[in-house]
Phi, psi and omega in degrees: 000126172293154190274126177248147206225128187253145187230171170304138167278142194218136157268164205233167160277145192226184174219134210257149185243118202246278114157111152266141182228151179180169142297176183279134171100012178288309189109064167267310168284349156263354159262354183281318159320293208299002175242338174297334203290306164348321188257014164053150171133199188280138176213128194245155183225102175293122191269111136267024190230052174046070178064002193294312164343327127000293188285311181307016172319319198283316194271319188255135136294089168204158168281142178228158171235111146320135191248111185252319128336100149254038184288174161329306154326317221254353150288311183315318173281300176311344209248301178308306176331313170279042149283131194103345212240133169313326185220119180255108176268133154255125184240071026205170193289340195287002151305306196302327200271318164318306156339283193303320180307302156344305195251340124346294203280345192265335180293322200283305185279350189296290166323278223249009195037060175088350204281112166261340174301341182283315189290353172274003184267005167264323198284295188324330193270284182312319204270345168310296177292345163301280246282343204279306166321310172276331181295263226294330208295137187273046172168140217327155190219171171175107176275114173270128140243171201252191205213128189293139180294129177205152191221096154232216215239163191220160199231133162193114167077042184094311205253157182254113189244164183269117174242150179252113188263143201247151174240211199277151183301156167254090163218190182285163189292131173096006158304305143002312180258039140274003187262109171309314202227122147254115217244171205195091162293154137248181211274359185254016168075042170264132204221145180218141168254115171287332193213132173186109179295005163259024133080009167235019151233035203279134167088311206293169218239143147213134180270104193073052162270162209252222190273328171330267170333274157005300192283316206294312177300283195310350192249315177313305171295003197258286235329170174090199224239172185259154191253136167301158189278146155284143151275178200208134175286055168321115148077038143069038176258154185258150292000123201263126139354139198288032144286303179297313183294295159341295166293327196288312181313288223295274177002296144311329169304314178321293184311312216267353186311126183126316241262155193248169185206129210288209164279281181341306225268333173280323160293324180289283212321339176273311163007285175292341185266328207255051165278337169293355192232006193296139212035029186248165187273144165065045193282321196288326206270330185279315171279359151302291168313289176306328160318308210264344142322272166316346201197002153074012180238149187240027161197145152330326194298321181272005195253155187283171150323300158324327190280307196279341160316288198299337184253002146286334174293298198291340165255027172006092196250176217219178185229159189231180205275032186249318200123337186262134197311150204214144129323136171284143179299359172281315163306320173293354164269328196287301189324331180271357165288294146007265168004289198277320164317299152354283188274017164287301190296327187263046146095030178241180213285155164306177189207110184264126195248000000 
């Protein structure tokens, strides 16, 4: 059984992930300037909203990229790109998601005789490979997304007038915790934090925040310790980082599209993911939580062909001298990465496996 070791928590310097949300006309895009500038450096903006960023040129210093593609991908590529640059605004995301609903849904019908839950086992991977893309980009994210609109009424001196209300932002469900600071414009540019892991602006009110706010995130983030190296797949050698895996799954799945896949063929993969875990307590439950890492599915039972193509190819698997099928051990370190990231994300202590 492998040994787990509980260590001191310590804080490190980060790089912060910040996601503003609002109706139009909240000012997502000037405050998101107005806070990189605050937090200083080099600043890139990835544009999907034909340039309206722009017209604020006079006032900010940064570089933009149109983004005239907005499928995933072509986010994806766009985030790489802004390697180097200190503070990266994407404006706004909620393309990306629209996009995936979209081709989801084409997918549902092409495929799947309409089933779009089967067609997210395809979707789920991509929206995945985003969220892995801004987790990783090595400097400040700072996100817009837009917010569905609703209008209702208000009474102020007998009369009754129409107010415009912001609902939940649009991108996919459960985004919100992939975000350090969650911030909620209204349309009077009023920003309330809904979620914030430094732990002094949980709840707080700002009228218009600025550049003020900006520096108070940037002197928070220095605090600490030098932030640990991520590993990393040189020259694409294994173990690859649950990011790196992810993409790599997605990829092969791609290639592999159309393709079926048996019962059998779905039992061994769970078999094999969970010998990663062989002797250890609550092993059934540990190889769940990595499927729905990687796949957003919580049994083998749920996954298409494809997915159990690319993930038997990736647990490449060998017969040991008995005859029984076994994982490679470079998959059983990455499947214990999975894991520990996981449970890093829904909030319990690293566990260095």
């Amino acid at each position: 059984m492998t040994e787990l070791t509980f260590i001191r928590a310590e804080k490190t310097q980060a790089k912060l992930r910040l996601a503003l949300f609002g109706p139009s006309g909240s000012g997502k895009t000037f405050t998101a300037l107005r806070l990189a500038k605050g937090m200083g450096g080099r600043v890139a903006l990835i544009d999907t909203e034909r340039g309206s960023a722009s017209k604020y040129a006079d006032r900010f210093q940064f570089d933009t990229l149109i983004l005239e593609e907005k499928d995933i991908e072509a986010y994806r590529k766009a985030i790489s790109a802004a390697l180097g640059y200190d503070v990266l605004i994407i404006d706004s995301l909620s393309h990306a998601w629209q996009e995936l609903l979209g081709e989801v849904d084409k997918l549902a019908k092409a495929k799947y005789r309409g089933n779009t839950w089967s067609a997210w086992n395809e979707g789920t991977p991509k929206q995945r490979a985003l969220i892995d893309a801004i987790l990783e980009f090595n400097g400040h994210i700072i996100a817009t997304m837009r917010s569905k609109t609703e209008w209702t009424t208000s009474e102020e001196g007998g009369k009754v007038k129409p107010i415009r209300v912001g609902l939940a932002p649009e991108q996919g469900k459960g985004i919100e915790y992939e975000f350090d600071l969650l911030m909620e414009l209204s349309p009077e540019h009023m920003a309330v934090v809904l979620k914030d892991r430094t732990g002094k602006f949980q709840d707080a009110t700002f009228d218009k925040p600025g550049e003020d706010l900006g520096a108070e995130l940037a002197a928070w983030l220095q605090e600490g310790g030098p932030a640990p190296e991520k590993p990393k797949a040189a020259n694409g050698h294994r173990p690859y980082p649950p990011a790196v895996l992810r993409t790599r799954l997605q990829e092969f799945a791609e290639k592999k599209a159309g393709e079926t896949a048996t019962d059998d063929q779905r039992g061994l993969l769970a078999g094999m993911m969970e010998l990663a875990f062989a002797g250890e307590p609550d092993a059934d439950r540990k190889r769940r939580t990595v499927l729905h890492a990687l796949w957003n599915v919580e049994s083998s039972k749920e996954l298409d062909g494809p997915a159990v193509a690319a993930s038997l190819k990736w647990l490449n698997l060998s017969k040991d001298s008995g005859g029984a099928s076994k994982p490679d051990p470079m998959a059983v370190r990455e499947i214990q990465a999975v894991l520990r990231e996981a449970l890093i994300e829904a909030g319990q202590e690293e566990l260095p496996i």
